[in-house]
C-alpha positions in Angstrom: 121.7 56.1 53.9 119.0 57.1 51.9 116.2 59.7 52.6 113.2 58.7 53.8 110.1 61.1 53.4 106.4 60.1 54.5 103.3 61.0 53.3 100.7 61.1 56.0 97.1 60.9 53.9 96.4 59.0 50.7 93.8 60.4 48.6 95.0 62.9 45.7 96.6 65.0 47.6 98.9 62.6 48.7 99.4 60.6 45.4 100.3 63.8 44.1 102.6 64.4 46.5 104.4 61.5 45.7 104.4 62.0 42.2 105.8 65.5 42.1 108.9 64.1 44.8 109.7 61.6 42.0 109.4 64.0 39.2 111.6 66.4 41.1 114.4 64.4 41.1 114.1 62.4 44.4 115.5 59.0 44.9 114.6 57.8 48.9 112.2 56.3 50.1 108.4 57.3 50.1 106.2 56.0 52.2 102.4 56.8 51.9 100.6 56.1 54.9 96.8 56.1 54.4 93.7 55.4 57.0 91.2 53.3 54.3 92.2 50.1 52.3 91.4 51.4 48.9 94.9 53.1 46.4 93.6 57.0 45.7 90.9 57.7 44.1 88.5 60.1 42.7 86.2 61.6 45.3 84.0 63.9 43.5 81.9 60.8 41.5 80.8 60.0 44.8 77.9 62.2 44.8 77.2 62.6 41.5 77.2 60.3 38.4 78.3 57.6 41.1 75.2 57.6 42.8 73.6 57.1 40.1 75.2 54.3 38.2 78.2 51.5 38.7 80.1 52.3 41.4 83.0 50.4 42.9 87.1 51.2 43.2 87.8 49.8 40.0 85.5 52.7 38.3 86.9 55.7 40.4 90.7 54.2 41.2 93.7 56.6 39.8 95.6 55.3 37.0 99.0 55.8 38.7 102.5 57.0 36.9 105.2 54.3 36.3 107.1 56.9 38.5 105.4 56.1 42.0 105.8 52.4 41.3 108.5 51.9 43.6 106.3 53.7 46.4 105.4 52.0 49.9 101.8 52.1 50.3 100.9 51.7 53.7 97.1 51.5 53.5 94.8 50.7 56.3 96.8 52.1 58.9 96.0 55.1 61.1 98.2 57.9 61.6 97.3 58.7 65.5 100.2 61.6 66.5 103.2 63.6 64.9 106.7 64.4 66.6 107.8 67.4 63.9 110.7 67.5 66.4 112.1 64.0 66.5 110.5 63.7 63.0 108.3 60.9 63.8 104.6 59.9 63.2 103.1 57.0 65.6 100.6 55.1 64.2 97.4 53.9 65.7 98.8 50.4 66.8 101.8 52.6 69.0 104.6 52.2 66.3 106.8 55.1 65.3 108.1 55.7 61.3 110.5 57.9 61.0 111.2 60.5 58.8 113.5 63.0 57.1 110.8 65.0 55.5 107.0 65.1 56.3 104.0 65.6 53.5 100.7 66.8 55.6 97.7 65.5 53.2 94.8 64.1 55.6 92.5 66.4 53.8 88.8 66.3 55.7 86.1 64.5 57.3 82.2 65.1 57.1 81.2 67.2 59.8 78.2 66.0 62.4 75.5 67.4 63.6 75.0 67.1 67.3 71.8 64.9 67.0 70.5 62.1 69.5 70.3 60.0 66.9 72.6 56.9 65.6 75.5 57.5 63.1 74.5 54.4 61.7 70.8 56.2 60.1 72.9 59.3 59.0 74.4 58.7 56.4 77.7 60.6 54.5 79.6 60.7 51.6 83.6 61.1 52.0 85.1 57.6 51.3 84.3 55.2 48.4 82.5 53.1 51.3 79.9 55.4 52.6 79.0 56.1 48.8 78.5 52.2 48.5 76.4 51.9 51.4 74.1 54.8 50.0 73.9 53.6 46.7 72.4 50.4 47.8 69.7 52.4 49.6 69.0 54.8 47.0 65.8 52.4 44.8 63.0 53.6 43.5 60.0 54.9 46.3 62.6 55.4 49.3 62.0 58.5 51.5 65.4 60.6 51.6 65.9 63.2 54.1 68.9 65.4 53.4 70.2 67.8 55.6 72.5 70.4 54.2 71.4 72.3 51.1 75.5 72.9 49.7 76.9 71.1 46.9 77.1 68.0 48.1 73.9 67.6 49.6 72.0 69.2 46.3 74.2 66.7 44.1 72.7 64.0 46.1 69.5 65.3 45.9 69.4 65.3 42.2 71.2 61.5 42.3 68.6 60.1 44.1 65.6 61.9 42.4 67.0 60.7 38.8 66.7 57.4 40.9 63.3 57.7 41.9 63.3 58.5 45.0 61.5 61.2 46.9 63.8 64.0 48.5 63.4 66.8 51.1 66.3 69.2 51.4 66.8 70.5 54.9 69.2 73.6 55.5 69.0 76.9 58.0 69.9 79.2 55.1 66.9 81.1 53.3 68.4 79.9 49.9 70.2 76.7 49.0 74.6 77.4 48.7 73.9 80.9 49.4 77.3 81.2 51.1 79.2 79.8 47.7 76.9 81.5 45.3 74.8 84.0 46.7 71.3 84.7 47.0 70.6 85.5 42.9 72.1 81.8 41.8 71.2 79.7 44.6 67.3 80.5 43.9 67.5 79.6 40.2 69.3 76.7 41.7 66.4 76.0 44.1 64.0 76.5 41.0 66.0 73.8 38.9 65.5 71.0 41.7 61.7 72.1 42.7 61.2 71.1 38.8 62.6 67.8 39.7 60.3 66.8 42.2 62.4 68.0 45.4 61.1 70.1 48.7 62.8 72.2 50.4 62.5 73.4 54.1 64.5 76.4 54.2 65.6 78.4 57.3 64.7 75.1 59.3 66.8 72.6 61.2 66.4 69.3 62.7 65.0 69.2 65.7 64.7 65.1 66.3 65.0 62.2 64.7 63.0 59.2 65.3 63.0 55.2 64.3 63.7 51.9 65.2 65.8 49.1 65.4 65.1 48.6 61.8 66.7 51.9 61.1 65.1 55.9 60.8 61.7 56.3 60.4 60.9 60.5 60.7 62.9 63.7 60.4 60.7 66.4 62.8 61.9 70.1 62.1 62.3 72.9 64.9 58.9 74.5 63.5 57.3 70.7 64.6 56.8 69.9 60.3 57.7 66.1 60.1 59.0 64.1 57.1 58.9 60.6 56.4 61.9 58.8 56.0 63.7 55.5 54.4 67.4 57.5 53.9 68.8 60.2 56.0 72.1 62.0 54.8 74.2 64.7 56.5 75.7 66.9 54.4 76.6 69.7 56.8 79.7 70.7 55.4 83.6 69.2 56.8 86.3 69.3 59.2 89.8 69.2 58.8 92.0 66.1 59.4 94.5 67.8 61.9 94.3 65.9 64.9 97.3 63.9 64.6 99.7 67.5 64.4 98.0 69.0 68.1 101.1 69.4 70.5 103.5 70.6 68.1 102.9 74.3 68.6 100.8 75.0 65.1 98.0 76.8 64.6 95.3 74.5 63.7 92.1 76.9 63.8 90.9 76.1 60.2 93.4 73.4 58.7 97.2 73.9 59.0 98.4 77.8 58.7 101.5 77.7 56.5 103.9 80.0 54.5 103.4 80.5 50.8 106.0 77.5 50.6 103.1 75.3 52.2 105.2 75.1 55.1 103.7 74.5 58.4 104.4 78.0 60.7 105.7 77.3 64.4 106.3 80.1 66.7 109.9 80.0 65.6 109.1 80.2 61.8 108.1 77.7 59.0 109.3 74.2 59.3 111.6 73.3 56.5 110.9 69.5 56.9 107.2 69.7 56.8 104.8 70.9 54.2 101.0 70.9 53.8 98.6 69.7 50.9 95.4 69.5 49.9 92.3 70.7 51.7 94.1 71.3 55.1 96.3 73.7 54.0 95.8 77.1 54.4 97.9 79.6 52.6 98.1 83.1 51.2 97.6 82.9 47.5 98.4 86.6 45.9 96.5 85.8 42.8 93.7 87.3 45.6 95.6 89.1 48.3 97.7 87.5 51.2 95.3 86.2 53.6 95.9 82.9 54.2 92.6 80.5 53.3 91.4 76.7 53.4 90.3 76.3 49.8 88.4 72.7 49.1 88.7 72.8 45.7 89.2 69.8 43.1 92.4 71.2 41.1 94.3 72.3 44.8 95.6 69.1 46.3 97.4 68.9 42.7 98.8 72.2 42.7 100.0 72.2 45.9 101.6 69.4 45.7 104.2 70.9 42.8 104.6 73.4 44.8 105.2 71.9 48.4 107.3 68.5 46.8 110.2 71.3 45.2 110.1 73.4 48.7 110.3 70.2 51.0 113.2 68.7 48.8 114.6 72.4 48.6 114.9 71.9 52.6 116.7 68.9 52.5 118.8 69.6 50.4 118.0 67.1 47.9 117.3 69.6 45.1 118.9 72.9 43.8 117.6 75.9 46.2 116.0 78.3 42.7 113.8 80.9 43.8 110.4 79.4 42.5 108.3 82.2 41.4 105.1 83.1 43.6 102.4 80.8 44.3 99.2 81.5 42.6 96.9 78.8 41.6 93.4 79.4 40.2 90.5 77.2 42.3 88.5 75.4 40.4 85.5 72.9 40.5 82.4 71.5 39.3 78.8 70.5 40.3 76.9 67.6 38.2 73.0 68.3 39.2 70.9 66.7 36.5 72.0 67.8 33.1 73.5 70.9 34.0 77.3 71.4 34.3 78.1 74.0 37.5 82.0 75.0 36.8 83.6 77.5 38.8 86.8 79.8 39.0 88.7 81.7 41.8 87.2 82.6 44.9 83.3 83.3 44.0 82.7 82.8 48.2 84.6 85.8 48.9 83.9 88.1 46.6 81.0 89.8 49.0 77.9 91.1 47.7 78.8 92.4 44.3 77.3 89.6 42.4 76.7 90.6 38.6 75.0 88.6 35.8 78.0 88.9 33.2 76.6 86.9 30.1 73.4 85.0 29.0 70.2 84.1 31.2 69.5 82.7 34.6 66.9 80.6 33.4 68.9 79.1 30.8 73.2 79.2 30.6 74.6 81.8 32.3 77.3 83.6 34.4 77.9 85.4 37.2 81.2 87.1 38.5 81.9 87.5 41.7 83.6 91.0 42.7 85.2 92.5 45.4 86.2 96.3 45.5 85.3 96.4 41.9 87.6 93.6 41.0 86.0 90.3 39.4 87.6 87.4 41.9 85.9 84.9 40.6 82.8 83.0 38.3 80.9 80.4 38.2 79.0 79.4 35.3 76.0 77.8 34.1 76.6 75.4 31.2 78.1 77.9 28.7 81.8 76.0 29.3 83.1 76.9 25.9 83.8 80.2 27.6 86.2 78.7 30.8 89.4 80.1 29.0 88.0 83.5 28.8 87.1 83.9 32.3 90.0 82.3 33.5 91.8 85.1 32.2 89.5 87.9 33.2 90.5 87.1 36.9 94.1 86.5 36.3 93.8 90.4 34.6 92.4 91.8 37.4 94.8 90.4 39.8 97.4 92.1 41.6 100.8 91.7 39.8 103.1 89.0 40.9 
């Protein structure tokens, strides 16, 4: 009888997942189980260029590889519970699928702020749907409230101002993504969107929210300032999709803790029939040092899912056990805010305080390194994108050796 292996989440994470099974060499079944209706797509348009312009699953949808065709896609349906044991997920209507291996890729969800106020005024941006229903509210003259001053909520800020809106940014911090970026780079950021028209309240938080039936109608801050308001959106950061794994003896504190094999750790050891991609895993990567960590990054659910498709296949026994060299991707992303181009490399969040201008000028293109005992960990650049290649390798210089 053939293999069967599921894939519990279908955004890019899981897409790749089933991509690198087939391109491995494996012939069973795979199943893709996935809680919206839409096939994978591209996420990060959503609250940038998006916002702005058409936007609908045809614009955004993955063109997939003649590899997966074969695939079961399984969409609308809700992954409510594992059994890594019995190797068996239940779904939300009480039927079991079983499995002979197990791809982890729920990725996350937007985190919410404890507010007395409806979900239905607050609005987010993780699925193609929420971005929809913001688009339509994002004309010309609306009031938008966002709370959250991180990359999603200042690329939704600078969407709906190149809209013609009117934005407030709301966020506790003293700077806007000081905890990505520090203190230097998230003022000239602050600078950049104060040109455009936006406010910022910083070092505030929401203390109320009040409207009507017809929807929100004021944001009032903890010092008692209150703001207007058409559009609210809450943009307070995520939390992982790891519900459906509690009772099976994993530590779920901050995504799934696995091995360097993306292999879910139980008391007894890693499970050989389960692996991890994508924004819930968290794993040691020695390009920094071996502390396992959560990364959200736009290039991560693909490369750990080349890594975790040859170690799950390696455990059944449906591929050749070689001894894969060490895992060590380079995170990477980018921010769209007006007409400037954010691009980042390795681990700029934890590189501590020793932030350094390394080439050109704040005000203009620019880069800063972020270092950590002397060692540059990561970048993140201001236009200047010609020289990606070149920082790349800096980082992969100064790590330790493999």
């Amino acid at each position: 009888m053939a293999q069967r292996i599921v894939v519990v989440g279908a955004g890019l994470g899981g897409l790749r997942a089933a991509e690198q099974l087939r391109a491995a060499g494996f012939a069973g079944d795979v199943v893709v189980i996935g809680d919206e209706q839409h096939l994978p797509y591209t996420r990060p348009p959503l609250s940038k260029e998006g916002l702005s312009g058409d936007l609908s699953h045809e614009t955004v949808v993955f063109r997939r590889k003649a590899s997966v065709d074969d695939v079961t896609w399984r969409l609308g349906e809700t992954v409510a519970s594992a059994d890594l044991a019995a190797r068996t997920v239940t779904l939300a209507d009480g039927s079991d699928v079983a499995y002979d291996g197990m791809v982890a890729a729920t990725g996350v969800s937007a985190r919410r702020l404890p507010l007395d106020a409806p979900l239905e005024w607050r609005h987010v941006i993780r699925t193609l749907d929420d971005a929809t229903g913001l688009r339509a509210q994002l004309t010309a003259g609306r009031k938008v409230v966002v709370m959250g001053a991180g990359f999603i909520g200042c690329e939704v800020a600078a969407s709906a101002r190149l809209l013609g809106c009117s934005v407030d940014v709301v966020d506790p911090m003293p700077v806007p993504l000081l905890r990505p970026l520090g203190i230097e780079l998230g003022s000239e950021l602050q600078r950049r969107h104060e040109q455009q028209g936006v406010r910022f309240h910083l070092g505030r938080t929401i203390a109320r929210i009040d409207g009507t039936a017809e929807g929100p109608s004021l944001v009032v801050l903890d010092d008692g300032t209150e703001l207007p308001v058409d559009v609210i959106v809450e943009a307070v950061g995520s939390a992982s999709n790891v519900s459906w794994l509690v009772g099976n003896d994993l530590d779920l504190t901050d995504g799934v803790l696995c091995d360097a094999g993306l292999r879910p750790i139980a008391p007894a050891g890693p499970i050989d029939s389960v692996v991890a991609v994508g924004d819930i895993a968290r794993f040691p990567n020695p390009l920094f040092d071996d502390v396992p960590r959560r990364v959200e990054h736009w290039n991560i659910p693909t490369e750990t899912a080349k890594r975790a498709a040859r170690v799950l296949l390696s455990g059944l026994d449906s591929l050749p056990t070689d001894e894969l060299p060490p895992f060590r991707p380079m995170p990477a992303f980018w921010s769209d805010q007006y007409d400037l181009r954010l691009q980042s490399f390795g681990l700029p969040g934890f590189g501590g305080d020793d932030i350094r201008l390394l080439e050109g000028e704040l005000a203009d293109e620019a880069v800063m390194g972020y270092h950590r005992d002397g060692v540059l960990v990561g970048v993140v650049m201001l236009g200047l994108t010609r020289r990606s290649a070149h920082y790349r390798d800096l980082i992969i210089a100064g790590a330790p050796p493999a």
